[in-house]
N, C-alpha and C positions, 0 to 999 in steps of 0.2 A: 504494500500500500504506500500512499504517496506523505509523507510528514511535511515538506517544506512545498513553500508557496515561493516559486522560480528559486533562482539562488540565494536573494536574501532573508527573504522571512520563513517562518514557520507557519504551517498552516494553522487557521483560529482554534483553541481549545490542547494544540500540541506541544507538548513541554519535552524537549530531548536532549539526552546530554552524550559528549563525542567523547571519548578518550584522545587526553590531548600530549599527555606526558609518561614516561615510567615512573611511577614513586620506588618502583622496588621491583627486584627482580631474585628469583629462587632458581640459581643453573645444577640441574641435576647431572648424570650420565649421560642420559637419551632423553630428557624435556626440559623446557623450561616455563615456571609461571611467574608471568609479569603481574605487577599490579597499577592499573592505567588509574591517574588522575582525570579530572572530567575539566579541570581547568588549572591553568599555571598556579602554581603554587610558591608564591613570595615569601611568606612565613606562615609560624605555627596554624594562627586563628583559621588558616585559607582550607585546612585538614576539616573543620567542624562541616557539619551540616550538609553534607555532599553525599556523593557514590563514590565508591572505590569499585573500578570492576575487574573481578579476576579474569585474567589468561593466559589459561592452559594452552602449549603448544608441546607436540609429541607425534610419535608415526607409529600406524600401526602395520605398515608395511614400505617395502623400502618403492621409493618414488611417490610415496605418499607422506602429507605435512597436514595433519591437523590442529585446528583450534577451534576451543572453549569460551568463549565469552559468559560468567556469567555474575547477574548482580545481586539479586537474594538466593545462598543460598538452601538455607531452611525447607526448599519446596518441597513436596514430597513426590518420588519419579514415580506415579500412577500405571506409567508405560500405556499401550504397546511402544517395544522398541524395534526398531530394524535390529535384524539377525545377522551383523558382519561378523567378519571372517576375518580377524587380523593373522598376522605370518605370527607364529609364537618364537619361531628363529630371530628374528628380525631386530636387530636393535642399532637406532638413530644415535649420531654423534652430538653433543654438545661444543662447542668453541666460545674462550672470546678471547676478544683483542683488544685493549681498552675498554671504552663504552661500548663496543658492538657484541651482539651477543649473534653466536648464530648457531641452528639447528639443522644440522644435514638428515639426507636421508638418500643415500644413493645420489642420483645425478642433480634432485633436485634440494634445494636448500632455503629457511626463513633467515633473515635477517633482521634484526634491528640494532636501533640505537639507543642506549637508554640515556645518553647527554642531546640529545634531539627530538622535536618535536616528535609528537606518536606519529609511528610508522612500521609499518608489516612490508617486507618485499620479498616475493617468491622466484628466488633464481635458479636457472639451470641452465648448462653449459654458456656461460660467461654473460645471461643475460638476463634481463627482470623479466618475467614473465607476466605476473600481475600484481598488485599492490595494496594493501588498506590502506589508505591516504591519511594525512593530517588533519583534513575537515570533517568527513564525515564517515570516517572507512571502518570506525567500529563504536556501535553506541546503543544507546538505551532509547525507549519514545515512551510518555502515557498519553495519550488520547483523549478530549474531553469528556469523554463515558469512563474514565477510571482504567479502563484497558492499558496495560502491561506489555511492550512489544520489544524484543532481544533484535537488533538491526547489523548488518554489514554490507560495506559497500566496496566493489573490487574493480581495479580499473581498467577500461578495454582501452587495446592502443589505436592506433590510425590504420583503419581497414580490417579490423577483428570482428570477424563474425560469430554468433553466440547461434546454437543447435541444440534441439534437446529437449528437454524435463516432458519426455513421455511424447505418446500420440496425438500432436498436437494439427488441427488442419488448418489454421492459420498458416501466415506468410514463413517458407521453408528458414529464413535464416530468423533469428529472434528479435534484432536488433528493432527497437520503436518500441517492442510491444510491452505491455501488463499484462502477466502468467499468475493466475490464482492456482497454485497446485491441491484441487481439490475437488476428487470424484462426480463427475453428475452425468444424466442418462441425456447428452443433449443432442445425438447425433453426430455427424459429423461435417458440418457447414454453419459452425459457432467457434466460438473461443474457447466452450465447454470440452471436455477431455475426459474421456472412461478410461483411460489409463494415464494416470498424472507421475511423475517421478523427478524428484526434486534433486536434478544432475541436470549437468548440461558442459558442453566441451565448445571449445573453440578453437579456428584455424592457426592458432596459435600455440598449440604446441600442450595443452593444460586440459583439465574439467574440474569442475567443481561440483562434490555431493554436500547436498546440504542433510545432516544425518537428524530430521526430523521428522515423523511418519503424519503430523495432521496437516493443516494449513500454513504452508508457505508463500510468501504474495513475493514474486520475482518485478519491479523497478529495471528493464534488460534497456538500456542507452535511452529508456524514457523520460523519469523522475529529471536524472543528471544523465545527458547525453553519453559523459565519456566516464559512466557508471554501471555496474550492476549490481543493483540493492536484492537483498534477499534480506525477510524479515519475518519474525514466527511472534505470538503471542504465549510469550515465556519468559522465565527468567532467565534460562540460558541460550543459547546458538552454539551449534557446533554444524563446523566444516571442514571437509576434507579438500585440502587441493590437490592435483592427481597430473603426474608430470608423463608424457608423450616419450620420447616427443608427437611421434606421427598420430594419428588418430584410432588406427587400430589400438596401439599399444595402451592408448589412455582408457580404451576400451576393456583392454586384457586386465589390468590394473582393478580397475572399476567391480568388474566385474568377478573378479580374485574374489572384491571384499565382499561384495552383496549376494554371489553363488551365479554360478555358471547354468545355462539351459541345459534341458536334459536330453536325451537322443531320443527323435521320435521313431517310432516301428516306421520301419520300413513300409508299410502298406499306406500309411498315411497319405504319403505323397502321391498319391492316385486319387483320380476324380473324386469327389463325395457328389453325390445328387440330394437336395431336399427336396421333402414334403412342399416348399415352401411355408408362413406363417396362418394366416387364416383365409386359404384356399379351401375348397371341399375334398376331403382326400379318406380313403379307408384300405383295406387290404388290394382289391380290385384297380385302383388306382396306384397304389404302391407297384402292384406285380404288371401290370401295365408301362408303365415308365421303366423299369427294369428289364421288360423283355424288350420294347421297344427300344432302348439304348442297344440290347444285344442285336436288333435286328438290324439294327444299323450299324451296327459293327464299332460299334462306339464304348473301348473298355471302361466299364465303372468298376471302383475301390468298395466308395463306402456308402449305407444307405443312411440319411438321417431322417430324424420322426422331428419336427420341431412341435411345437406344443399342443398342439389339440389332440396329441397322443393322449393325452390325459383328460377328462371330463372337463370341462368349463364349470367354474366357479370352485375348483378344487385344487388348482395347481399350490405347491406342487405336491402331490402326494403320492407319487410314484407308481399308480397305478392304471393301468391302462386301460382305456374306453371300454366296456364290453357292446356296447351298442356299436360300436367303429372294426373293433377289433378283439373278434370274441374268441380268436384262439392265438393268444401272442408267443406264444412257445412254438406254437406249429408254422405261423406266418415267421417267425426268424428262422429256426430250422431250413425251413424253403430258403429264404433269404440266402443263409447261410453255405448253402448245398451249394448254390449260384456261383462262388468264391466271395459271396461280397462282407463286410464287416458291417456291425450297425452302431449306430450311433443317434442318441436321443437325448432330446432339451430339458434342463432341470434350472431350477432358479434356487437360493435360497429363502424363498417366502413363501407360505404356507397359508392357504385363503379359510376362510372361515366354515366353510362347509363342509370343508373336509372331517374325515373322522379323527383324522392326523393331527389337527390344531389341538382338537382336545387334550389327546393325549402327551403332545406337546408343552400345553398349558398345566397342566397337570404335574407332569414331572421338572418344571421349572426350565424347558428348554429352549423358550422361545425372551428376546430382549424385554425387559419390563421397562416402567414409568417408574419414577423416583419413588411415585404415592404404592407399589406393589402391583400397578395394572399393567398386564399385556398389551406392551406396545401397538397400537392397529391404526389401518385407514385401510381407505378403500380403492387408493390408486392401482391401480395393476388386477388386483382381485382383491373380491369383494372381504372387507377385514381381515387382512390379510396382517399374518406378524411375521417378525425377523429368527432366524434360529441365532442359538444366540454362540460361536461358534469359541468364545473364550470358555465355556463349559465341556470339561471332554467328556461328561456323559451324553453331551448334547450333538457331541461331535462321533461318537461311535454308534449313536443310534442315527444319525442324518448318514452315516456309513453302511449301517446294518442294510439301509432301504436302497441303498446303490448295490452291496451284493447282492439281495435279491434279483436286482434286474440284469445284475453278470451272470447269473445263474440262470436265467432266462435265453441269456444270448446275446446280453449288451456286450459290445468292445469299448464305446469310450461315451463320453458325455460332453453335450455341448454347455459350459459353466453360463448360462445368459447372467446378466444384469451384479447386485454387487455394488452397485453407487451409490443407490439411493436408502441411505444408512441413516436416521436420524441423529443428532447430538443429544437430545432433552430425554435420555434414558439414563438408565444404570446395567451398565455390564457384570456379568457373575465374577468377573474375577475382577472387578473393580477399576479397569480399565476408565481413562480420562477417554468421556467420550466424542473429544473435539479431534483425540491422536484415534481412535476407534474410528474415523469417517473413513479414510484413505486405507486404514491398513484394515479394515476387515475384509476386504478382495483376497487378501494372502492369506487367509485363517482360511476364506471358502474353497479357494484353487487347492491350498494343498491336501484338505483335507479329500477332498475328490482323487487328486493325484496318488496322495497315497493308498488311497483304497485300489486303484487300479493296481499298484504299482504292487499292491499285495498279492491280490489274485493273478494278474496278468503276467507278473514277473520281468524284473531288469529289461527294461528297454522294449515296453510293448505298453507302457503307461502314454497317452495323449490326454490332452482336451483340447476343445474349442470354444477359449475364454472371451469374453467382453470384457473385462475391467481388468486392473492389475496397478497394482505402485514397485517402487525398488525391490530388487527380488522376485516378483514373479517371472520375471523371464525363464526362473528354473522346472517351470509346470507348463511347458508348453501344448500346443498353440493358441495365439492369440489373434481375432480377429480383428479387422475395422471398427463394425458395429453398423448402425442404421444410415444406409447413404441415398440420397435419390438416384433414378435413373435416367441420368447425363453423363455428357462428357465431362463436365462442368466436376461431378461429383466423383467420375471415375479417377480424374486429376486431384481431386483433395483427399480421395483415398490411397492416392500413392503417397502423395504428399507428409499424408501422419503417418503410414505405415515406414519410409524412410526416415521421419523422425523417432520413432518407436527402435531403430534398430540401431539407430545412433545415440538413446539412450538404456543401452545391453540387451536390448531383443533379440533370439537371432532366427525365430520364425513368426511367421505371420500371413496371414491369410486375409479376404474380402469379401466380400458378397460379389458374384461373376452376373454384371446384370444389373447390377444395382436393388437395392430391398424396396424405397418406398418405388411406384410405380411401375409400367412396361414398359422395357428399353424399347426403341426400335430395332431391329435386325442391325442396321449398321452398328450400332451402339453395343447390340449384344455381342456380333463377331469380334468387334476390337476389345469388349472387354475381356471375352473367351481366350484370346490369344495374351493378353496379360493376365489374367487367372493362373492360364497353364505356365504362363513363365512366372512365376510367383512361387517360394518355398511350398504353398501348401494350398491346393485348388479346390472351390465349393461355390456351386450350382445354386443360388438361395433366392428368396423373394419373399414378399409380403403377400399380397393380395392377388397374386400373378406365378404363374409356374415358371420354372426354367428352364425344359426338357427345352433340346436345341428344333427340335421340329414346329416347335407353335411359333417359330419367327420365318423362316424360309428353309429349302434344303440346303444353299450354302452353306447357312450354321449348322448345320449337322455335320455338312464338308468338314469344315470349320475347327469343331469341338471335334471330331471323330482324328484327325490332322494333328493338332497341336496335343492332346492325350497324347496318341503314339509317341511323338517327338518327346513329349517330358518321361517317358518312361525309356526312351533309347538313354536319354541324357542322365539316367538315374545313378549310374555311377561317378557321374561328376556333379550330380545335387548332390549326393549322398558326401562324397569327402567335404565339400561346403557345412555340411551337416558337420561331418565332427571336428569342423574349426571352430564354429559356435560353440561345442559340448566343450571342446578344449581353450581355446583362444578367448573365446563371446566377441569375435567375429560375425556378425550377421549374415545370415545366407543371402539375401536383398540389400547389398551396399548403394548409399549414396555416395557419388562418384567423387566426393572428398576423399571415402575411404581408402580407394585405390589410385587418387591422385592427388594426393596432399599438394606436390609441388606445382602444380597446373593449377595458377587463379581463376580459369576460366571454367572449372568445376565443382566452384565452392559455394556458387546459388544455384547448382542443378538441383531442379526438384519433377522434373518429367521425364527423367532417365534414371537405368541405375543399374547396376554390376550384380548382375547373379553369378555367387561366386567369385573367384579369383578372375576368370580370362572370360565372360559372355557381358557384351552391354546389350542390352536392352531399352529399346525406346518405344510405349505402348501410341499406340497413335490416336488421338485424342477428335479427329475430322470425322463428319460425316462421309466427305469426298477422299480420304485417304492420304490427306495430305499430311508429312509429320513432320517438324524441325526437331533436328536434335545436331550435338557439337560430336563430334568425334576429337579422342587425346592424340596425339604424334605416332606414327609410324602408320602401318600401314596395315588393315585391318582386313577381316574374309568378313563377306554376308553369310553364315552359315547356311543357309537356306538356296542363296544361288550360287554360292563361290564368287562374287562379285567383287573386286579388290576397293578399299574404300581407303584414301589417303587422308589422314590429318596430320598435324592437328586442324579444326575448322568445323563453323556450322556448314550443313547439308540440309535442301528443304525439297523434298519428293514425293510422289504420289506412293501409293502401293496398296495393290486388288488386297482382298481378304486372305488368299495366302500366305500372305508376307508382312511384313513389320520390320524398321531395325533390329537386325538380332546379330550382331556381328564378333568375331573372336580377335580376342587382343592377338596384338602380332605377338610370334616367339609360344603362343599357347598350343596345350596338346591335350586336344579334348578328348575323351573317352565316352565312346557310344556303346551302349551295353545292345547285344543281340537280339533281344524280344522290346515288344511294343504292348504285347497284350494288356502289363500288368506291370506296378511299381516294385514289388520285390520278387528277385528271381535271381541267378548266379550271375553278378551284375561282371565277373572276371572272365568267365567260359563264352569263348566268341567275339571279345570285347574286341571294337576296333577303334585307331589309337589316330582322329584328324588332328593334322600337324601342320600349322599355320606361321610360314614367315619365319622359322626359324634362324637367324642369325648364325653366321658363321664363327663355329669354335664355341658358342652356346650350348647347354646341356640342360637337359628337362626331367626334373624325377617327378614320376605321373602314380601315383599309390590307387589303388583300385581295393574298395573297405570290402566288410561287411556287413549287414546288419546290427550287428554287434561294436562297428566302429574300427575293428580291428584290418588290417592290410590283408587282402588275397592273394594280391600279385603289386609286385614293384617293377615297372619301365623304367629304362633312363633310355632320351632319345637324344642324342646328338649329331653334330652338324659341323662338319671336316670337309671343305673347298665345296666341293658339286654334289656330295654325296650327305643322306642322311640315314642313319642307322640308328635304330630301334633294339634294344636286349635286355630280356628277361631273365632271373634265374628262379623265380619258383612261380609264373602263371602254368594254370592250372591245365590247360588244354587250349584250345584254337585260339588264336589272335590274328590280325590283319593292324596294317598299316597305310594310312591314305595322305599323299599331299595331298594339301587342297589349297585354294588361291594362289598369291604373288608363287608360290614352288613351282607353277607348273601341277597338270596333276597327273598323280600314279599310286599306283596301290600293289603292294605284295603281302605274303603270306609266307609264314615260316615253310621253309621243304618238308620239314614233315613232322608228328608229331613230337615234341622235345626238343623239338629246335629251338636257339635260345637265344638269334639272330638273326635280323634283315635290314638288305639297304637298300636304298631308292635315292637315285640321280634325281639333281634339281633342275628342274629342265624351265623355269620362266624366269 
């Protein structure tokens, strides 16, 4: 929020006070705690009647520098707290030199001065990175209502762009705006955010976690232009600064502390088809759309049930229509026999009609009112209360009702909604329910997650969540949420879903189509073709089906096309996949991430890097037109072999086949043998396109498992006119293909066990 009124006043009713000086300083081993003056202090009397505020400066892992600001500390910690993950190895240097006191931590380092005005500066390799100032860069506010606010201000330099703090659909780089980090069901064409997370990095080399799980209000170059204010309603503030340099790495860091995403089943990344939301839909409808995709040769994954699986006025109560769907063990069975996985919509609210409120209410497991009443309204369904998920009897019975439906024949659960959390309750385990808004998404994910992750076992747990703060990245997948159908809307779904992975997400999904409305056909086919290039692809709608036939046969073309191709590609999603599990590298990079040094991809927000070596640019025209930038070197159209030189914007038509999709030069993509289906022996047959390879260059290409682990290992290199490809432990068949600037040609080992082949570059 905003305290001063332009640069010199304070706004009416705001009283704040700045840390101006050190009174005192405590140099430990590996921290140090200052004690800030709130003004010069000339003599004794200047000590009375003021603040003293403490701060703590420490790391709890190396390239990380935190600090504590705080000024009462009496408060009592209520919690929820985020669950980091410090390095227990890890231990930060202390220095000083004179008046300077400094805290290292690996590459990056705090500084101050305790004979100089207050100042914090955050260096690394020989240079300030960012700063708390003398005027305003760490302080306290009260607010005419009595409100209590812990403030920091950090400074951006000249052309620093700020990225970040969650799924945000607003303008891609941050700079201008006011960020309320704080859950609400708003769609996505607001300011509003179902996944809020109070991180954010910038092209300069840093990010910053603000470690508070309720309301943070981010001031990003708006309040003070060449500032950003982050501010909580507390006595204390704590932040991490998190040194790069490149973006990945501030990534991997980040990511250390708050938990890495988990690897999703293999099967996941194959189509899902919905029910759509409140379409007319029952058994007959279900097996209709399923055979009709098989009749069109169009492979489906997964099936989902979205909510009227369940009675009306009952959600969620885990039980399925009998008037819709009177034999759900026998309708999944069939499902099941198909190849396909199911997947069905659960909330955590519980409507009044249910027989499940009762018993709910009864056993204490639903959020209460201060006065002992069950929290209720009537938005969403009719009297409907919250489970209340800091109770773990509340949390193994909200589990019991998900094994049942495993045992039925469910694979994973779409986690809906999550935001709309009131404050004016009392939590069973006494939880402050102002920190309770934001983090009760991670109490509902994981408890979900865990339950699959029980029955299902290691690496076959999914969901497809709406909400999420710091830390859920590690329950993956997460979708968009409620978008219209435009193009308009298809571009602010990329939009957040790139900011989402630049703040540690490393999968994420959309609605293909868009939810509220009927795309047109053009609209459908371009979304379809970014669906399938997208970590994780689903068919969904509101009021309107998705199946690719109710728009033209094209999109059947279309969807039936780009399926195959995401599943040839699955052995080079899948290593993307366990850079996330390992790295929290994102599968969906925005093109910062893979071009830090190139300014001219640091407001891309309509393009973006699946994986290491494919850009992708979704085309947003009716008429097929798309602009996108291509980086330096010289790039293949995967699709036509067409050689595309940058760096440089490019603006071109292109029929529904086709899209930007093109491979970074020097890449060696890996096409697995089947098209039918997302997992299958993604090493046996694999063939290995080899793009522009550079002379005296060498390519290690790791081919996983489901499990994450390597199958087979390539190294292909490139010696004058020749390139050569060897293996020593894939498994059977392989091929080798140039394709574009090489010229093209393809071989094939001589015979089985062969562990060698080479192919002249002939363009």
């Amino acid at each position: 929020m905003k305290f001063t009124d332009g640069y010199w006043l304070m706004r009416d009713g705001v009283r704040a006070h700045y840390a101006k000086e050190v009174a005192d300083a405590r140099v430990e081993d590996d921290r140090l705690t200052l004690y800030a003056e709130v003004r010069h202090v000339e003599r004794r009397g200047h000590t009375l009647d003021g603040p003293l505020l403490t701060v703590e400066c420490f790391s709890p892992a190396e390239g990380v520098i935190g600090v504590r600001t705080t000024h009462l500390a009496g408060q009592v910690d209520r919690g929820p707290d985020f669950a980091l993950r410090p390095d227990p190895e890890h231990r930060a240097k202390t220095a000083r030199d004179g008046s300077v006191l400094e805290l290292s931590s690996g590459p990056l380092a705090l500084r101050v001065d305790t004979a100089a005005p207050w100042r914090l500066d955050f260096t690394a390799e020989g240079r300030t990175l960012t700063s708390a100032e003398t005027r305003r860069g760490t302080g306290i506010a009260t607010t005419g209502d009595g409100r209590h606010h812990s403030l920091a201000q950090l400074s951006l330099g000249v052309g620093e762009l700020v990225y970040g703090l969650g799924e945000r659909f607003t303008p891609f780089t941050r700079n201008g705006q006011v960020v309320e980090v704080w859950q609400a069901d708003g769609g996505t064409a607001s300011e509003q955010a179902y996944k809020n997370v109070p991180f954010y990095l910038t092209n300069r080399g840093y990010g910053v976690f603000v470690n508070h799980p309720g309301l943070v209000s981010y001031e990003i170059g708006s309040e003070a232009v060449g500032q950003v204010q982050f501010s909580v309603e507390d006595q204390s503030l704590e932040y991490l600064v998190i040194h790069g340099p490149t973006p990945k790495e501030i990534l991997a860091r980040y990511t250390a502390l708050t938990g890495r995403p988990a690897l999703p089943p293999a099967w996941s990344f194959g189509l899902w088809l919905s029910t759509s939301f409140t379409t007319d839909y029952d058994e007959e409808t279900v097996t209709r759309f399923v055979r009709g995709m098989a009749e069109r040769e169009i492979p489906l994954g997964v099936f989902h049930f979205d909510c009227f699986w369940m009675r009306a006025y009952q959600w969620c109560d885990f039980t399925w229509d009998p008037a819709v769907f009177p034999d759900p063990e026998g309708m999944l069975r069939r499902l099941k026999e198909q190849g396909l996985r199911i997947s069905v919509w659960i909330n955590p609210y519980i409507g009044q009609k249910s027989p499940l409120f009762e018993e709910a209410r009864r056993y204490g497991y639903l959020v209460r009112r201060p006065n002992g009443d069950v929290w209720q309204w009537d938005h969403w369904q009719a009297g409907m209360g919250l489970v209340d998920f800091t109770n773990p009897d509340a949390r193994r019975w909200f589990g019991d009702k998900l094994r049942t439906l495993a045992g039925q024949g469910v694979d994973c659960f779409k986690t809906d909604f999550g935001e709309r959390v009131p404050t004016d309750v009392v939590w069973h385990d006494g939880s402050d329910p102002e920190r309770m808004h934001n983090y009760y998404t991670q109490l509902y994910n994981e408890t979900v997650f865990e339950v699959l992750s029980e029955l299902r076992g290691p690496g076959e747990a999914v969901l497809f969540a709406r909400s999420a703060t710091a830390g859920g990245q590690q329950f993956p997948v997460h979708w968009g949420g409620d978008c219209e159908s435009t193009f308009a809307a298809m571009a602010e779904s990329l939009r957040g879903g790139l900011s989402l992975g630049l703040s540690g997400f490393g999968f994420w999904s959309h609605d293909i189509g868009g939810f509220e409305g009927t795309p047109t056909p053009a609209l459908f086919k371009r979304w379809v073709q970014f669906g399938l290039l997208s970590s994780h692809s689903r068919l969904h709608g509101s009021s309107s089906y998705r199946v690719p036939w109710d728009y033209d046969e094209e999109a059947v073309t279309v969807t039936r096309d780009f399926t195959r191709l995401k599943h040839r590609l699955m052995p080079y999603l899948f290593h993307a996949a366990t850079q996330a599990r390992s790295l929290g590298t994102p599968v969906m990079r925005a093109m910062l991430l893979e071009f830090p040094d190139d300014p001219a991809c640091h407001t891309l927000d309509r393009q973006y890097m699946l994986g290491d070596d494919l850009l992708v640019a979704p085309v947003f025209t009716e008429d097929g037109t798309a602009e996108y930038y291509v980086p330096a070197g010289t790039w293949t159209h995967l699709l036509s072999g067409e050689r595309v030189e940058g760096p440089g914007w490019r603006r071109e038509r292109f029929g529904f086949d086709s899209l930007p999709l093109l491979a970074r030069p020097g890449s060696v993509i890996p096409f697995g043998a089947e098209d039918e289906r997302a997992a299958y022996d993604w090493a046996h047959g694999v063939t290995l396109r080899v793009h522009a390879l550079a002379d005296g260059a060498e390519v290690v290409t790791r081919i996983p498992t489901p499990d994450g682990s390597a199958a087979a290992t390539f190294r292909t290199r490139r010696s004058g006119d020749t390139v050569t490809v060897t293996s020593d432990d894939a498994p059977g068949p392989w091929r080798v293909v140039l394709a574009g600037p090489d010229g093209y040609g393809e071989a094939v080992p001589a015979a089985d066990g062969a562990r060698s082949v080479s192919l002249p570059v002939t363009g």
